[in-house]
N, C-alpha and C positions, 0 to 999 in steps of 0.2 A: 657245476658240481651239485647245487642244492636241486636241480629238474634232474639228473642223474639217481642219485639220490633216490625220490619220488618215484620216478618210474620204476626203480629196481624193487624196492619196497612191495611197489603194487601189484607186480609181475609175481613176484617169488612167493607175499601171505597168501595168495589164493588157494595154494596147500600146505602151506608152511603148516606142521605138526610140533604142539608143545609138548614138555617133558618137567614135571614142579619139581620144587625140592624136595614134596613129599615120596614121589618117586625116586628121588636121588639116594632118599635114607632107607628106602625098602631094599635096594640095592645093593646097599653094605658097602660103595666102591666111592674111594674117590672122583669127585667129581672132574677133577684136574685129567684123567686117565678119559679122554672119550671112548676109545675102543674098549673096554669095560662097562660100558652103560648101557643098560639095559634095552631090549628093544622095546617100542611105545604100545604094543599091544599085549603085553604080557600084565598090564599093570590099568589097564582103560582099558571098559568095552567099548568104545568108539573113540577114535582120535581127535583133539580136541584141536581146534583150527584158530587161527589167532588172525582175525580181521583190521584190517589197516587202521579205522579210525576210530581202533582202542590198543593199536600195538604198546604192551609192556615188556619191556625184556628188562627180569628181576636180577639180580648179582649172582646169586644159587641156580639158576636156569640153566639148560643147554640147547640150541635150537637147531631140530634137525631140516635137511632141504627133502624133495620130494625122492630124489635117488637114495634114501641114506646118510647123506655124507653129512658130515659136520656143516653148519652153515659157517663158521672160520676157515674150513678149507676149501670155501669157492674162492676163483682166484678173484673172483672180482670183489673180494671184501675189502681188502686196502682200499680201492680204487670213493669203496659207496662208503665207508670211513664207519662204520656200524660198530662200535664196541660193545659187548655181554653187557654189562654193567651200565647200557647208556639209557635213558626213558627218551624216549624216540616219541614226539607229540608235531601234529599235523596241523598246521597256520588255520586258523579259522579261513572260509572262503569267504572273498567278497563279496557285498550284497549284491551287486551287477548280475551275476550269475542268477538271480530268481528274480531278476526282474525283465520285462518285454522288452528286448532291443528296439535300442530308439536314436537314429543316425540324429546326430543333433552338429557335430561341426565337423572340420574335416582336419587329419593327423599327419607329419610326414611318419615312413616308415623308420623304426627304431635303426639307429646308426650302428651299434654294438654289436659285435660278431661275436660268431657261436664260441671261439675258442678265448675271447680275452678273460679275464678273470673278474669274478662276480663279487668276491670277498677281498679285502684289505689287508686282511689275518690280525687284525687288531679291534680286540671286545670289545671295546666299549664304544664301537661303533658296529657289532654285527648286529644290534635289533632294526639300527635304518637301514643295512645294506637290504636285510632282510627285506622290509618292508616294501622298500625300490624295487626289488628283484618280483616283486608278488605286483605290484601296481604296472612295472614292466611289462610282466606276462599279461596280465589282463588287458594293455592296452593292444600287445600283439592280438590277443584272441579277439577284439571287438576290431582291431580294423582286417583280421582275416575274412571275420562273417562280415562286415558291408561292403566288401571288394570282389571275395571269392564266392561269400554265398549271399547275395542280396535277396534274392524270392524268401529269406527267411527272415529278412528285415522289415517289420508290419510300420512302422509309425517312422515320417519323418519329422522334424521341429518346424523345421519352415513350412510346410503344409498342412501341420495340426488347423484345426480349424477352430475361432474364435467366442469367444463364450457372446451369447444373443445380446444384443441392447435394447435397453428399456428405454423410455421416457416418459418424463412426468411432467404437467402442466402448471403454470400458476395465473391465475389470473388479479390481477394486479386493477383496481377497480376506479383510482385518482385517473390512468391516462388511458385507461377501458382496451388494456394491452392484455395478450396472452403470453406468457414468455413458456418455453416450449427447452425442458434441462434432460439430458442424461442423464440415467443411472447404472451402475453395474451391478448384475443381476450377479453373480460369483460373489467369494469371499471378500469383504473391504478388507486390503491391505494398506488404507490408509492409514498415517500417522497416529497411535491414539494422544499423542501430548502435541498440542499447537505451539510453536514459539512463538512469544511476545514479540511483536513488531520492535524493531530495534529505533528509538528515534535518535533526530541526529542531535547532536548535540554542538549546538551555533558557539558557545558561549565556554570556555574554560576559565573557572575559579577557584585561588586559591585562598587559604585563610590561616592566619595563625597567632595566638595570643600565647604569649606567654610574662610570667612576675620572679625577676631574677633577685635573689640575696646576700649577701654580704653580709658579715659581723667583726666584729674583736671587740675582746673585754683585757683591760688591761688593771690588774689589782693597785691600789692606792698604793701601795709599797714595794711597787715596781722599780728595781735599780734603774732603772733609763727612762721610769717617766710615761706618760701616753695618757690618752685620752679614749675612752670607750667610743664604740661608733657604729652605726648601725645603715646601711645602706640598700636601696632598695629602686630594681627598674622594671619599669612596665614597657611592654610593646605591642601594639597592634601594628597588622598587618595584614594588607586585603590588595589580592591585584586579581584581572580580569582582563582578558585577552580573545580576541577572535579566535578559531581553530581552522587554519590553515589548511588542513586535509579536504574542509568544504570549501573553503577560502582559498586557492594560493595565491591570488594576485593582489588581495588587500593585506596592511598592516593596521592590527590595532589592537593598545598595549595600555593599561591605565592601574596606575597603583598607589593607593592610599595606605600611610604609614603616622601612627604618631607612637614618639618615646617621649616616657617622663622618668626621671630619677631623680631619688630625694634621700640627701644624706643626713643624720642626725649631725647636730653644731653645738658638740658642747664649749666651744669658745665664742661660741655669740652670747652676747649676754641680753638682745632682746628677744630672737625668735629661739626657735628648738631644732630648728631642721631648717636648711636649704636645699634650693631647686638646681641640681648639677645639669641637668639634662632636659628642656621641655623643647620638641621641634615637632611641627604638623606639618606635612607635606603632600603635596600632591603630583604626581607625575603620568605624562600622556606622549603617548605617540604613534602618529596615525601616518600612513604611507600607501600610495600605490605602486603598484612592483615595474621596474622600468628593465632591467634584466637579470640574470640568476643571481638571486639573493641582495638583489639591491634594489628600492625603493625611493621613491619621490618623497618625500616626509615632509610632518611637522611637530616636533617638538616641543611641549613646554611643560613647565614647574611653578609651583607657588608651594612657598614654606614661612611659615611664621610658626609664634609662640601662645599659647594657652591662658598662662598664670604671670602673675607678678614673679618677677627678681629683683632683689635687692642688696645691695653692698653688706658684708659681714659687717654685723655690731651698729649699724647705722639705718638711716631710713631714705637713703639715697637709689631710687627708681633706675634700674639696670635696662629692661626691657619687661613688655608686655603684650595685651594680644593686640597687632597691626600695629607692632612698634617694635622693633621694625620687620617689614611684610615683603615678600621680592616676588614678582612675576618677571619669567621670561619666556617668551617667545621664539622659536626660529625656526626657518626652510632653508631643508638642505637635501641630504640622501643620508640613507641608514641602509649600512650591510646587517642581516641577518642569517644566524649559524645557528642550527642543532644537531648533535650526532644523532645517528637513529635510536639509538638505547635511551634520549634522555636524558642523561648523565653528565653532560655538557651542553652549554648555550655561551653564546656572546654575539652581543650587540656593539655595533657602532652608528654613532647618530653623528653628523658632522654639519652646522648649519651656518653659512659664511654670513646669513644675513640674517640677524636676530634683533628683537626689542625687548628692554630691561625697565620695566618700573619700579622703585625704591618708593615704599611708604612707610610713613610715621604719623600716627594720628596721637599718638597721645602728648601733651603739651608738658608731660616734666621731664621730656625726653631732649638732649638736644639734636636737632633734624639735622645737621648743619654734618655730623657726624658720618652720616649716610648720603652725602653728597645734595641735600634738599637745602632748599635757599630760605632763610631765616624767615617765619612764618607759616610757611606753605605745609605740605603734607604730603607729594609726590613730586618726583622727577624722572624722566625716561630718559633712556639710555637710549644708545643703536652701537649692535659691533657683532660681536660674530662667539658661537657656541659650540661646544663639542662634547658630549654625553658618552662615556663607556660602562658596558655590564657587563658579570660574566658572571658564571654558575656552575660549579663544579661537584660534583656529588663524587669524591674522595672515594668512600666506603658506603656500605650500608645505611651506616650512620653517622657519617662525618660528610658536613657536605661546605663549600665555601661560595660565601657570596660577595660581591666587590662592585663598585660603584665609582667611576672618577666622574665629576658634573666641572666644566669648566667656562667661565664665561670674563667678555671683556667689550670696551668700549674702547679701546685701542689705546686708551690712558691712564688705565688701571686694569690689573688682573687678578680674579676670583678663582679659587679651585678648590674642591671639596674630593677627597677620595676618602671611602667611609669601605672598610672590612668587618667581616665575621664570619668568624670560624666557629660553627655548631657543634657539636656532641651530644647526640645522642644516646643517654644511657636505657631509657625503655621510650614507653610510646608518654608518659610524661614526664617525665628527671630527664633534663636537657642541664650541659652546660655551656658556656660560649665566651669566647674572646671578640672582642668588640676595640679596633682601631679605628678615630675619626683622624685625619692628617687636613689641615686647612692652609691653602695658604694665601695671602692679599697683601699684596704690591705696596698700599697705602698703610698697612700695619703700624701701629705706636707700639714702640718699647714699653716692656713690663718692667716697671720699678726694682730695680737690684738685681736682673736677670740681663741674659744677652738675647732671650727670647722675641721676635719681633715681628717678623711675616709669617714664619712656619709657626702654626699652632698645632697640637697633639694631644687627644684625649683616649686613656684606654680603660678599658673595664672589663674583668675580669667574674664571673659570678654563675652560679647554680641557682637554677630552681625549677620553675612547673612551665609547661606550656601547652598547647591542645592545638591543633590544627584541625583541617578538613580541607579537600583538593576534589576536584571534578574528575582526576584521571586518579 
């Protein structure tokens, strides 16, 4: 319809003759009355001709064909859909057309038959039919000229011919060498920004400090009583790990942690504060990879304490630093897991064959407690370990970390499972829930409690912390 259209257009203004409105009003006649209108030469010394690529047809107009007749009463007006009142504007042409035919690759011919339909009848998609319909025809017209008429086809792509090379010389005067470079005499369309060489990065580190707080104030004349108190924990935190992506058949995992908390004691009547929480630890584990995701390992831990503790209200020595101190040892195999987002990890370490040593150096301790023989200041163990991590990044900002460490000498058994749950309220207001669950086989009863192997510590608290991470 729209090449019907086009041709009719350009067939018919060749003498198509206009008639203005000002004509129409010299007239005196309805314009609605064609057979009343004036003829075009009573009113123009010469007839004015109306060329295609400025045809306007005004709402006031009437537009005669070259017989006379109405151009509404050619029968072919329904067909070329032209209405009086329409502005009738011709597609810009494409640039192709002013430029040198140039066979550059080869096209099937257009599948689409004369008669199927070009338009959708739905606007707000006629500017891309249109479009289609125009890159359509032009691809017909370029593979007509390189099939039907090639001697008018001057340039092809594959046989253009190549811009000249240059070379330039260096001479290089340490090994009395001439080294002998290309240059490209054309335009450099090299890059003009270089990328930084990307390096690899052997070593992934994480870091993160943060100082957690607690309060209550309880007024002297408080119906129930209480005691004001002020609490306060600190933590580092520092692990460092191979990167797998250059690595995958090694394992190696190391992380240094120390917590300290210290709560104000206003019922001691010698100090002002005690130490709830002092542990230094270290932990490693190193593996070669034996099949998917499983590793030859070895495993171990050292944790002891800082500062003095002491008994509430007294001057009776609890623990201190290398009082008591625990290394263990073992080989085994360790399964490792990450989802590919990240967002999940877990480790299992399992190590049938481990070594335990129990130290106490300090002499107002008694050793005898920690399995050491009256005197002395260490004993080793032998028995067997099993280490679980996991890490789960919740939300955004909620992320959980969980740790069960368990060990035994096949006479006694140790278990440490320690949680926390972070919240993240920006990039420094963190809050977190902190469960430590302990439990040993050899436990003494706490005085007036049923409390005895299972030990439980939790901490609940807001405050600052800062991090930095290699990824």
């Amino acid at each position: 319809m729209y090449s019907k259209l086009i041709a009719a257009l350009t067939l018919s203004f060749s003498s198509l003759t206009f008639v203005s409105a000002e004509a129409q009003t010299m007239a005196d006649k309805p314009v609605s009355n064609p057979d009343n209108a004036p003829v075009v030469a009573e009113y123009f010394e010469e007839e004015t001709t109306l060329l295609p690529d400025s045809l306007q047809a005004l709402p006031d107009s009437i537009l005669y064909a070259p017989d006379g007749r109405l151009w509404s009463e050619i029968p072919d007006y329904e067909a070329v859909g032209f209405a009086l009142d329409t502005l009738v504007e011709f597609p810009p042409l494409p640039l192709q057309l002013f430029l040198p035919a140039v066979y550059d690759h080869f096209e099937f011919a257009d599948t689409v038959k004369v008669g199927d339909p070009m338009f959708s009848g739905k606007p707000e998609l006629r500017f891309l039919e249109e479009r289609n319909i125009n890159q359509r025809n032009m691809a017909m017209m370029r593979r007509h000229l390189f099939f039907q008429n090639p001697q008018n086809v001057k340039y092809n792509m594959a046989m253009l011919l190549k811009a000249p090379k240059h070379y330039e010389t260096t001479i290089n005067p340490l090994d009395h060498k001439i080294a002998i470079h290309e240059s490209v005499t054309g335009p450099d369309d090299r890059a003009t920004l270089i990328a930084e060489e990307v390096k690899k990065r052997h070593w992934i580190r994480a870091f993160n400090a943060s100082i957690q707080f607690s309060q209550a104030y309880v007024s002297p004349n408080w119906y129930q009583g209480g005691n004001n108190n002020l609490n306060m924990l600190g933590q580092l935190y520092y692990n460092v790990k191979l990167n797998q992506e250059y690595h995958p058949n090694l394992l190696f995992d190391f992380t240094a942690q120390y917590k300290l908390g210290i709560n104000s004691a206003p019922d001691d009547s010698i100090r002002n504060y005690s130490i709830s929480d002092d542990l230094l630890q270290l932990n490693t584990n190193f593996g070669i990879k034996a099949a998917n995701r499983w590793y030859y390992s070895f495993i171990g831990q050292f944790k002891t304490q800082l500062f003095n503790s002491y008994k509430s209200n007294t001057r009776i020595l609890r623990s201190a630093f290398l009082s008591p101190a625990e290394f263990t040892g073992g080989i085994g195999m360790t399964y490792d897991y990450t989802n590919p987002k990240k967002t999940f990890s877990f480790k299992a370490s399992l190590a049938p064959i481990s070594y335990t040593l129990n130290i106490c150096t300090n002499d107002q301790l008694d050793e005898t407690a920690y399995g050491i023989k009256p005197g002395g200041t260490t004993v080793s163990k032998y028995g067997s370990t099993a280490e679980l991590n996991l890490f789960w990044k919740m939300a955004p900002n909620i992320s959980l970390r969980s740790r069960l460490f368990t060990n035994t000498d096949y006479s006694r058994v140790q278990a440490d499972w320690e949680n926390t749950l972070l919240f993240e309220i920006n990039r420094f207001l963190t809050t977190q829930i902190y469960a430590h669950m302990r439990y040993d086989s050899r436990g003494v009863r706490a005085e007036g409690t049923n409390w005895k192997k299972l030990q439980v510590k939790e901490i609940l608290s807001i405050g600052f912390s800062y991090k930095f991470s290699s990824l």
